[in-house]
DRENDO-1510 file (C-alpha; in Angstrom, 1 decimal, always signed):
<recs>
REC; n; res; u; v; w
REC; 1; UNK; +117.6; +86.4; +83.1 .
REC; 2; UNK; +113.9; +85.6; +83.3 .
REC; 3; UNK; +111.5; +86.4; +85.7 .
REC; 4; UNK; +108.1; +85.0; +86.2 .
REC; 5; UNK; +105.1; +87.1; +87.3 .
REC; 6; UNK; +101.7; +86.0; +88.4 .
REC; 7; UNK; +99.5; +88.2; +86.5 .
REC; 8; UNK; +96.4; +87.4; +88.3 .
REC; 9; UNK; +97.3; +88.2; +91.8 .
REC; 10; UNK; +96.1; +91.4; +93.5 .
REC; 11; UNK; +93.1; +93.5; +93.9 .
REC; 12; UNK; +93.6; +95.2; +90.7 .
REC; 13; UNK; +94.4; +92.3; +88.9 .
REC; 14; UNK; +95.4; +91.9; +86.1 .
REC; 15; UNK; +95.2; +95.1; +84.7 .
REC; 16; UNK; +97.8; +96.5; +87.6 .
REC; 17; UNK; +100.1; +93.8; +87.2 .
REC; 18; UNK; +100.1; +94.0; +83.0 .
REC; 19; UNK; +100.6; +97.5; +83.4 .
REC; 20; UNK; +103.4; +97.4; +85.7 .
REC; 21; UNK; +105.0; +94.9; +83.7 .
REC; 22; UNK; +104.9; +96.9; +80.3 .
REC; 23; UNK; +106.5; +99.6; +82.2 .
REC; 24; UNK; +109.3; +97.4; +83.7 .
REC; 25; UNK; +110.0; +96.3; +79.7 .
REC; 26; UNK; +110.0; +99.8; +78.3 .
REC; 27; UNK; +112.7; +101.4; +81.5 .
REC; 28; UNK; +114.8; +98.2; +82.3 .
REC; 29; UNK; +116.9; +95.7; +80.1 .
REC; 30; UNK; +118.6; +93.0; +80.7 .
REC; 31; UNK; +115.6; +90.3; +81.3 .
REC; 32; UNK; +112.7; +88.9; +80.2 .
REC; 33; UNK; +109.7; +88.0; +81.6 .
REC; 34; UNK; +107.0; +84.9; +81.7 .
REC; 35; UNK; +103.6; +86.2; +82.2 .
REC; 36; UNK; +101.3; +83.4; +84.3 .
REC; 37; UNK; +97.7; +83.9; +84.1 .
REC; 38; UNK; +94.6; +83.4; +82.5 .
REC; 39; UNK; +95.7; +83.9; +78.6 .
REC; 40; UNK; +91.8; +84.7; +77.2 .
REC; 41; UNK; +91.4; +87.2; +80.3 .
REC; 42; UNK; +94.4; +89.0; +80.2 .
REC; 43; UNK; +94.9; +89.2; +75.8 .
REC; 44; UNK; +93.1; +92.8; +75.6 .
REC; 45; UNK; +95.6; +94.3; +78.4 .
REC; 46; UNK; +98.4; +92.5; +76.3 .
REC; 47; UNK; +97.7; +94.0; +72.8 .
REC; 48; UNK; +96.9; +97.2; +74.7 .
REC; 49; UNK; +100.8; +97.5; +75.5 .
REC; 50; UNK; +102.1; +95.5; +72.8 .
REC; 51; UNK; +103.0; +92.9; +74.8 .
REC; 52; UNK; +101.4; +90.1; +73.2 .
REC; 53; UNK; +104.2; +90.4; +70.5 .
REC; 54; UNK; +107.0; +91.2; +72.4 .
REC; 55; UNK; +110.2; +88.9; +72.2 .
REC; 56; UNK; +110.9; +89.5; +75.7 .
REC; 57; UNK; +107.3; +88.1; +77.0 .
REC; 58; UNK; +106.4; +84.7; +77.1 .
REC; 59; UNK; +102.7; +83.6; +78.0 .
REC; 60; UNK; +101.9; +80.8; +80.3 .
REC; 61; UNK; +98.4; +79.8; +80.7 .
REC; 62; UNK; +97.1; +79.3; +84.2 .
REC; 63; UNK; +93.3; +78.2; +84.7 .
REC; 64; UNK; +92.9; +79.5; +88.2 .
REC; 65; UNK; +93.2; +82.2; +90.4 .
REC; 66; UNK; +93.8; +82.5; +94.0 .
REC; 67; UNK; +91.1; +85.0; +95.9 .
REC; 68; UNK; +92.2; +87.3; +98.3 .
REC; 69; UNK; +89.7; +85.8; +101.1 .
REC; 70; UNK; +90.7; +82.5; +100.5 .
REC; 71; UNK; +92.6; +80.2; +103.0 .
REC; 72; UNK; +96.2; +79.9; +101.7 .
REC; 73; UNK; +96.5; +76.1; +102.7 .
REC; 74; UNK; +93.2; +75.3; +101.1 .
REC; 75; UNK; +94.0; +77.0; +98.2 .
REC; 76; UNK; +97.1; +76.1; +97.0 .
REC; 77; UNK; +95.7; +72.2; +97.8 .
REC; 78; UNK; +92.2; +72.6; +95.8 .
REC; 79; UNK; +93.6; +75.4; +93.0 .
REC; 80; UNK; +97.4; +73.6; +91.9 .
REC; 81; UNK; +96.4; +74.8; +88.5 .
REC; 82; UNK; +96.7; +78.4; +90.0 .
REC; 83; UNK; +98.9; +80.9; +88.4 .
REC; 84; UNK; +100.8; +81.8; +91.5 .
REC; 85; UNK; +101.5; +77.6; +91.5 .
REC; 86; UNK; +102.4; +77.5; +88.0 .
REC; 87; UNK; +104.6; +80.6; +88.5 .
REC; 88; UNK; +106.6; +79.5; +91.1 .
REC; 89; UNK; +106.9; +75.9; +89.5 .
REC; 90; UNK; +108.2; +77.5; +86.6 .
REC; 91; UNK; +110.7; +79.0; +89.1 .
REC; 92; UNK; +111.4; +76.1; +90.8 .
REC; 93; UNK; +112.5; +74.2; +87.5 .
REC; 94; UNK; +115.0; +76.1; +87.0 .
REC; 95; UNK; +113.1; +78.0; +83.8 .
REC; 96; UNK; +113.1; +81.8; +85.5 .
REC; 97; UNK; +114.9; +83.3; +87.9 .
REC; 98; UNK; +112.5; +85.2; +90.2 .
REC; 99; UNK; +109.2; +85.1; +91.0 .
REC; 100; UNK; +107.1; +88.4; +91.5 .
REC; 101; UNK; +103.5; +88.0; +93.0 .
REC; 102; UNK; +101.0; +90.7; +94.2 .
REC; 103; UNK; +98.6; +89.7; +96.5 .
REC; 104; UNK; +97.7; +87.0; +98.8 .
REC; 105; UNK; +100.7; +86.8; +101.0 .
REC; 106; UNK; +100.0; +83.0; +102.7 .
REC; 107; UNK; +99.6; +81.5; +98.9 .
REC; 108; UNK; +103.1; +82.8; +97.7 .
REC; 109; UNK; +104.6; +81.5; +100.9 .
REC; 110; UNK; +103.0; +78.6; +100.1 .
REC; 111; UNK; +103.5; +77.7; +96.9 .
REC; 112; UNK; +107.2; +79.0; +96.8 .
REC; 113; UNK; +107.8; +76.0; +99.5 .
REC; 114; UNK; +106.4; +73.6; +97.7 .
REC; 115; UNK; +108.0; +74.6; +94.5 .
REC; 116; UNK; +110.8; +76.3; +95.2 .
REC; 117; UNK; +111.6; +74.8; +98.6 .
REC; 118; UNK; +114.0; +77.1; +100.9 .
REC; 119; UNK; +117.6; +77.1; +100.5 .
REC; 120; UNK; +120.4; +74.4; +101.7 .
REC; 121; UNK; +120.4; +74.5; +105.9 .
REC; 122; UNK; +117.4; +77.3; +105.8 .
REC; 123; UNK; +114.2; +76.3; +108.2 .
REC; 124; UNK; +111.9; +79.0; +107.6 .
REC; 125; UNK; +111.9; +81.9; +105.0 .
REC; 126; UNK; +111.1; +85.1; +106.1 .
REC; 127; UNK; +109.4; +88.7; +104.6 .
REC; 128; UNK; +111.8; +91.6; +104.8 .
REC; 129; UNK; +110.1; +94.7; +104.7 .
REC; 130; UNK; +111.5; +98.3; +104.8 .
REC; 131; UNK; +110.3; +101.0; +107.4 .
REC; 132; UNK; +111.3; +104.8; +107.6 .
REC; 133; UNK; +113.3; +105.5; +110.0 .
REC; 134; UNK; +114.6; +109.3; +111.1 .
REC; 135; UNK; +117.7; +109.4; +108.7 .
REC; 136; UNK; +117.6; +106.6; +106.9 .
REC; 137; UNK; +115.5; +103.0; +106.6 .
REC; 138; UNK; +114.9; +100.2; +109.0 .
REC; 139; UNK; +114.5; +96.3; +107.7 .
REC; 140; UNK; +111.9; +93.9; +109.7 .
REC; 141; UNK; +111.9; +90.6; +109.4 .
REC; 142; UNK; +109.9; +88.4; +109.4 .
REC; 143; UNK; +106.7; +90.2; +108.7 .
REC; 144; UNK; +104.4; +87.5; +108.4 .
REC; 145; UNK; +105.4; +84.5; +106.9 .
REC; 146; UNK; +105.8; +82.5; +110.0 .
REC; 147; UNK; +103.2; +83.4; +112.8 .
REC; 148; UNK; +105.2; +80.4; +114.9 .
REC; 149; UNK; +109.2; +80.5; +115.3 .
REC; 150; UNK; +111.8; +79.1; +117.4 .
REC; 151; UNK; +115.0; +81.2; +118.6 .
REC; 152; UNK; +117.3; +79.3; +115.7 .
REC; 153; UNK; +114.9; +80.5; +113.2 .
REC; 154; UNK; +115.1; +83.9; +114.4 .
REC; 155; UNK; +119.2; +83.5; +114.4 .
REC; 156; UNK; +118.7; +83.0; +110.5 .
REC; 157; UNK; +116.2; +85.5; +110.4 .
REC; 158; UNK; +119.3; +88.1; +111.4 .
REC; 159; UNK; +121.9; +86.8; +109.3 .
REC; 160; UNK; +119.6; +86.8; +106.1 .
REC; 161; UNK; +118.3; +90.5; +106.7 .
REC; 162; UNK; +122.1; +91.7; +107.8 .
REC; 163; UNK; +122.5; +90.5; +103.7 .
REC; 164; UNK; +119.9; +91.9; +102.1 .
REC; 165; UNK; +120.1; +95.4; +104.2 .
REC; 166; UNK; +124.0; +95.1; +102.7 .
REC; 167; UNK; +122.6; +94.8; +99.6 .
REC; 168; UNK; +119.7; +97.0; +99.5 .
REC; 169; UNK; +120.8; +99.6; +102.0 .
REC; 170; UNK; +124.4; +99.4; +100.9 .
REC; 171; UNK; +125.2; +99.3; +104.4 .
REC; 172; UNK; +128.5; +97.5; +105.5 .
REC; 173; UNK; +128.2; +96.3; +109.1 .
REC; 174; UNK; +124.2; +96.8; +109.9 .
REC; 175; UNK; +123.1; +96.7; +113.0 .
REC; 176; UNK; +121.1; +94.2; +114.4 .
REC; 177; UNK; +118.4; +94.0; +116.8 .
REC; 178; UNK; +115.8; +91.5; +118.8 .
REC; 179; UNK; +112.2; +92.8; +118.9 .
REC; 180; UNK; +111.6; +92.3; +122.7 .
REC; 181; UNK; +109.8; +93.9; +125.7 .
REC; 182; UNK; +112.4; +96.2; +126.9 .
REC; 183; UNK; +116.3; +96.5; +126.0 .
REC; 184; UNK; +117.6; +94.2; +129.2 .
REC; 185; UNK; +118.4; +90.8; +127.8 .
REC; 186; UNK; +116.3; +89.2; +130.5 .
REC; 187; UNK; +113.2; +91.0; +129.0 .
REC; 188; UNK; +110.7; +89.2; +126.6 .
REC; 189; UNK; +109.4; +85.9; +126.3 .
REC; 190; UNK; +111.5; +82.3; +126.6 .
REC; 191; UNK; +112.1; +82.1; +122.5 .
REC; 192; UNK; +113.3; +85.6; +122.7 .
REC; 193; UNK; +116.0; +85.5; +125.6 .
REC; 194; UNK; +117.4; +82.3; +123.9 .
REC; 195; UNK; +117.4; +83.7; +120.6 .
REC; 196; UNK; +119.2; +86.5; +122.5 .
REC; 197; UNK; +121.8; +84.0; +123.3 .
REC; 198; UNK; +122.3; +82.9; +120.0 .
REC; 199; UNK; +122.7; +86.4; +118.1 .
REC; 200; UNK; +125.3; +87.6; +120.9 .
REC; 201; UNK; +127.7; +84.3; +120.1 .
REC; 202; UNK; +127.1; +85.2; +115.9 .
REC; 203; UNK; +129.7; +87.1; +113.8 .
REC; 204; UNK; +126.5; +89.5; +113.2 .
REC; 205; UNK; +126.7; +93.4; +114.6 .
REC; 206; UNK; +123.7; +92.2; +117.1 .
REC; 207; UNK; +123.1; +95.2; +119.5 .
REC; 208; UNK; +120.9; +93.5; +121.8 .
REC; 209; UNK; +117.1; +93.7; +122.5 .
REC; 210; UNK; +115.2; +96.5; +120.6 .
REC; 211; UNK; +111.5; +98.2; +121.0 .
REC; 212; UNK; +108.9; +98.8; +118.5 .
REC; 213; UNK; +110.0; +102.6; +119.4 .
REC; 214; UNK; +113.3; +101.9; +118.0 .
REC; 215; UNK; +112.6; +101.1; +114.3 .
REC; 216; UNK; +112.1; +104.9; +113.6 .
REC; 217; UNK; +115.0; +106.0; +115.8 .
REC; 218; UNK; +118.2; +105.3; +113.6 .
REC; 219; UNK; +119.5; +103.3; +116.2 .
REC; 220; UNK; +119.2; +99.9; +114.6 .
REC; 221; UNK; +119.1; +98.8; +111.0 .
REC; 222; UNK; +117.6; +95.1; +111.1 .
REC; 223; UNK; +115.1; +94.2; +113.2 .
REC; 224; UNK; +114.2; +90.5; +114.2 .
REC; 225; UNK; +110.8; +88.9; +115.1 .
REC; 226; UNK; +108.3; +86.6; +114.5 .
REC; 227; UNK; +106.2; +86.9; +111.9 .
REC; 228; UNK; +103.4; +87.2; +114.1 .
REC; 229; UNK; +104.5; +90.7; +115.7 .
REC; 230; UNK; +106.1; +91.3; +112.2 .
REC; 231; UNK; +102.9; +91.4; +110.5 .
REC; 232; UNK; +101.1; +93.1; +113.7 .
REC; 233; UNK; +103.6; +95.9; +113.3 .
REC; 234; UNK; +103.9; +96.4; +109.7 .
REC; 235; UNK; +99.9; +96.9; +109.8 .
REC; 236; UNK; +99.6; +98.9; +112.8 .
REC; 237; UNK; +102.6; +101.5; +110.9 .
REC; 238; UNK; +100.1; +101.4; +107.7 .
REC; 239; UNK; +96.9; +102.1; +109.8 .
REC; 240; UNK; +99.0; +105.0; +111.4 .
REC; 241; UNK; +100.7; +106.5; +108.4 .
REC; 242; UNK; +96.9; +107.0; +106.9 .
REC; 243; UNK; +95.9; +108.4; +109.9 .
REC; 244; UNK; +98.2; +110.6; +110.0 .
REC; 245; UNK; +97.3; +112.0; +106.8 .
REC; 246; UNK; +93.7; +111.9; +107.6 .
REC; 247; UNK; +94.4; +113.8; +110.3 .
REC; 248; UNK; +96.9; +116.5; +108.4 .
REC; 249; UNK; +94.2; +116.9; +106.1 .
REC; 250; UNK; +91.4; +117.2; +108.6 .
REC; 251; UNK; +93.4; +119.8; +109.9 .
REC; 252; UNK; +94.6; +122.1; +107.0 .
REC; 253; UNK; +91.0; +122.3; +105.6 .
REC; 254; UNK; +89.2; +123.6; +108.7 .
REC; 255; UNK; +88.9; +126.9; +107.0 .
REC; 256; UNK; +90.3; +129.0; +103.9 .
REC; 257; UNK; +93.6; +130.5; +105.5 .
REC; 258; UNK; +94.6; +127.3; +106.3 .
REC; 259; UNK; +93.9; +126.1; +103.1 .
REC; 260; UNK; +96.2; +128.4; +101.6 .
REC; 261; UNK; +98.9; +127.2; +104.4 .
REC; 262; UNK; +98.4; +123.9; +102.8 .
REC; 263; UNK; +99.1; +125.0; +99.6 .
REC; 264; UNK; +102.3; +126.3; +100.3 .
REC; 265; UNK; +103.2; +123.3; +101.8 .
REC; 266; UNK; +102.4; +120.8; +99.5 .
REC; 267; UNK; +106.0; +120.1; +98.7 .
REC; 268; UNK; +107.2; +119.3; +102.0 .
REC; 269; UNK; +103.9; +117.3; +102.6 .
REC; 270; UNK; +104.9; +115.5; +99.0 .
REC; 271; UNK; +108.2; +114.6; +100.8 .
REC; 272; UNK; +106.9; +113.2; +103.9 .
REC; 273; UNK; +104.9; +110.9; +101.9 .
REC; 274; UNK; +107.1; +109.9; +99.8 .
REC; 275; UNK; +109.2; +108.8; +103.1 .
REC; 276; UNK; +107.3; +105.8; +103.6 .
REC; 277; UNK; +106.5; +104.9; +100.3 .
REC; 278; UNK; +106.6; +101.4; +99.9 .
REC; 279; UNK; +106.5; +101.7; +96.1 .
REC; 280; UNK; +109.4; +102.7; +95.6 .
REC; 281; UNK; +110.3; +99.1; +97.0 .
REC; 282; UNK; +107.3; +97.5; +95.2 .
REC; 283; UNK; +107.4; +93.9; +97.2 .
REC; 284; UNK; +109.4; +92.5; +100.0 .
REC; 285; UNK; +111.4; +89.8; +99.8 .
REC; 286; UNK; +110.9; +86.1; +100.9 .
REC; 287; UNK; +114.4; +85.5; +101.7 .
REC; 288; UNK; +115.4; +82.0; +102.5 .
REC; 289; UNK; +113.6; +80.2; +99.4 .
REC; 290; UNK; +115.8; +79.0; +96.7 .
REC; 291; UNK; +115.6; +81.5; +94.2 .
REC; 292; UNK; +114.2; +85.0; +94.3 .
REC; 293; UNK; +110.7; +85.7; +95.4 .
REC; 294; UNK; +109.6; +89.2; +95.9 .
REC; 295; UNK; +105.8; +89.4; +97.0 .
REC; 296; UNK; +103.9; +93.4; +96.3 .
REC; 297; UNK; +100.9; +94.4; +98.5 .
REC; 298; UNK; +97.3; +93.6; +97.4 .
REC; 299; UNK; +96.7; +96.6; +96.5 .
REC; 300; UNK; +99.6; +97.5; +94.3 .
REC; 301; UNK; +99.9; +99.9; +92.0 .
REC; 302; UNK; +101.7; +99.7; +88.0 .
REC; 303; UNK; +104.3; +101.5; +89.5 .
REC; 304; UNK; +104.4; +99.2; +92.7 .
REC; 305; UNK; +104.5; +96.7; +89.9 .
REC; 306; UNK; +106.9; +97.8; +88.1 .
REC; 307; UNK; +109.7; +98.8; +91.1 .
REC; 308; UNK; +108.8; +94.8; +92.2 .
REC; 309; UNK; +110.5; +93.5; +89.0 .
REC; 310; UNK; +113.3; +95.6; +89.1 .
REC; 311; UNK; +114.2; +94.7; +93.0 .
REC; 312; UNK; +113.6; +91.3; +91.8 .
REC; 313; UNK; +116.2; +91.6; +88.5 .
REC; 314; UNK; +118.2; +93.6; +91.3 .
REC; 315; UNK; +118.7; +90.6; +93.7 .
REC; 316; UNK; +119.3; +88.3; +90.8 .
REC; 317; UNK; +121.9; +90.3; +89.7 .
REC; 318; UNK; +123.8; +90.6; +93.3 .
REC; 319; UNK; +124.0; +87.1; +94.0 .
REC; 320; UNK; +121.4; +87.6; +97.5 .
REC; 321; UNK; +120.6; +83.6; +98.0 .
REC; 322; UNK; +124.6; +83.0; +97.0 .
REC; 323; UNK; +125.9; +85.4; +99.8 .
REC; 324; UNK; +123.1; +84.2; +102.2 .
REC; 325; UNK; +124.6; +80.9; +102.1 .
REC; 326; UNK; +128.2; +82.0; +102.5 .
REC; 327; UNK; +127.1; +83.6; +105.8 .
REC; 328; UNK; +124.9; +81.0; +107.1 .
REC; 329; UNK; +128.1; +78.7; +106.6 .
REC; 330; UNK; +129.7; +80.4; +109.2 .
REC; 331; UNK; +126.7; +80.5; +111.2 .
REC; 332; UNK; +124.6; +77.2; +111.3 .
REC; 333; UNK; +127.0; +75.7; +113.5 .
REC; 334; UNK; +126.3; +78.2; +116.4 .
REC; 335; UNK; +122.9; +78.2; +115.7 .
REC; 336; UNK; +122.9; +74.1; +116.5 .
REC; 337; UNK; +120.5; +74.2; +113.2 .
REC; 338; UNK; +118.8; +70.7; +113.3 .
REC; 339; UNK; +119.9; +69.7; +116.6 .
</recs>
């Protein structure tokens, strides 16, 4: 198994992204990786790990670089030399496996549809991401790849993220439910109430319509919506998650007795933390493409890095896009896909 990594996306690229890499090599077997980036700029960081004469990394060369402030569209038209391109080319020929890209979200989307294009029957991919919940952890989908969708796309939105919450969550009938206004099926705009109307007719455990509320509640494991109110959400829980801590730390430093309650409760506040980690994940998903494509936040860390690869080599190895298709099978035909 091979799986190709842009080394040059991210904020803290490409030191991040070599260092997350060498530590993926030295805890996991079982694959090997193709490095994309700028070869002269990224040689030091190699030799610093060894990697530059490792038989498990092979070194493409890549001449440009997609920004973080560029427009995705623009980009991936004027830059086709860039090492998120090249990477997901390789992918697309067949040469690696997965692709793993930190960074700028709309170029991986991008060049993973024009290189990789999306699976048989699929319209749209979509970004899973996983949320905390009370108990346990909630996927959303889509969480920004599409800022436009129709009710069928949102019908294979479900029955991809039922899969991959199998997989990930090891759950074996997840729950499913419609981001909407309110929980009555005549709630929400007109994509939504038909898209209500597919998922009730699909052989998915679709619970109905579900609030923003409801992600952290436990009552429902998969949650649908464009990825326009995907994205809005998924930023809005990261705004308030550092607030939060802001606020906890505000708080317990006020004055020296509460210092020393905060000391005693570092633990706990350890384990809070570590509830929404998204680390631990290191990149969500693009499901739908053909192939594997997991794509890290921006400002990733080695060990975001690193976790990315193995989720990718993880997906690989559990056949995701094979049991994707088996389902949408049995579901396209409800869904009047293409009709």
């Amino acid at each position: 198994m091979k799986i190709a990594i842009d080394a040059m996306g991210g904020d803290y690229a490409p030191a991040s992204v070599i260092d997350g890499t060498a530590e993926a090599l030295n805890a996991y077997t079982g694959f090997d990786v193709v490095l994309v980036g700028h070869l002269e700029e990224i040689k030091p960081l190699l030799q610093k790990h060894g990697l530059d004469k490792n038989p498990r990394v092979q070194l493409v060369h890549a001449e440009q670089v997609v920004n973080m402030d560029e427009s995705s569209t623009t980009a991936i038209r004027a830059k086709k030399g860039s090492s998120v391109t090249v990477a997901a080319g390789i992918v697309g020929k067949g040469d690696a496996d997965a692709l793993v890209t930190i960074g700028h979200t709309g170029a991986a989307v991008a060049a993973t549809m024009i290189k990789m294009r999306t699976l048989p029957g699929v319209e749209r991919p979509a970004i899973a991401v996983i949320l905390p919940s009370k108990e346990g952890r909630t996927v959303l989908l889509d969480a920004g790849a599409n800022v436009e969708c129709s009710s069928a796309n949102l019908a294979q939105f479900a029955v991809m993220g039922e899969i991959y919450s199998k997989i990930i969550l090891g759950l074996d009938s997840p729950k499913i439910g419609l981001m909407s206004v309110g929980d009555e099926d005549t709630k929400g705009n007109d994509m939504t109430k038909e898209a209500f109307k597919l998922l009730s007719n699909m052989p998915i455990n679709f619970i109905g319509n579900v609030e923003g509320c409801d992600i952290f509640k436990d009552r429902v494991d998969v949650v649908v919506c464009d990825g326009f109110v995907g994205n809005v959400v998924l930023k809005a829980c990261e705004g308030l998650s550092k607030a939060v801590f802001h606020w906890l730390k505000k708080a317990f430093t006020k004055n020296p007795l509460r210092i020393a309650t905060a000391l005693l409760a570092l633990k706990p506040f350890a384990e809070l933390k570590g509830m929404g980690d998204q680390e631990e994940y290191g990149g969500a998903p693009l499901l739908g493409v053909n192939r594997i494509c997991i794509i890290g936040h921006g400002s990733s860390s080695p060990k975001a890095v690193k976790n990315a690869i193995r989720v990718a080599v993880e997906l690989v190895n559990k056949n995701l896009n094979e049991e994707i298709l088996k389902k949408l099978q049995a579901s396209n035909a409800m869904i009047n896909v293409g009709h």
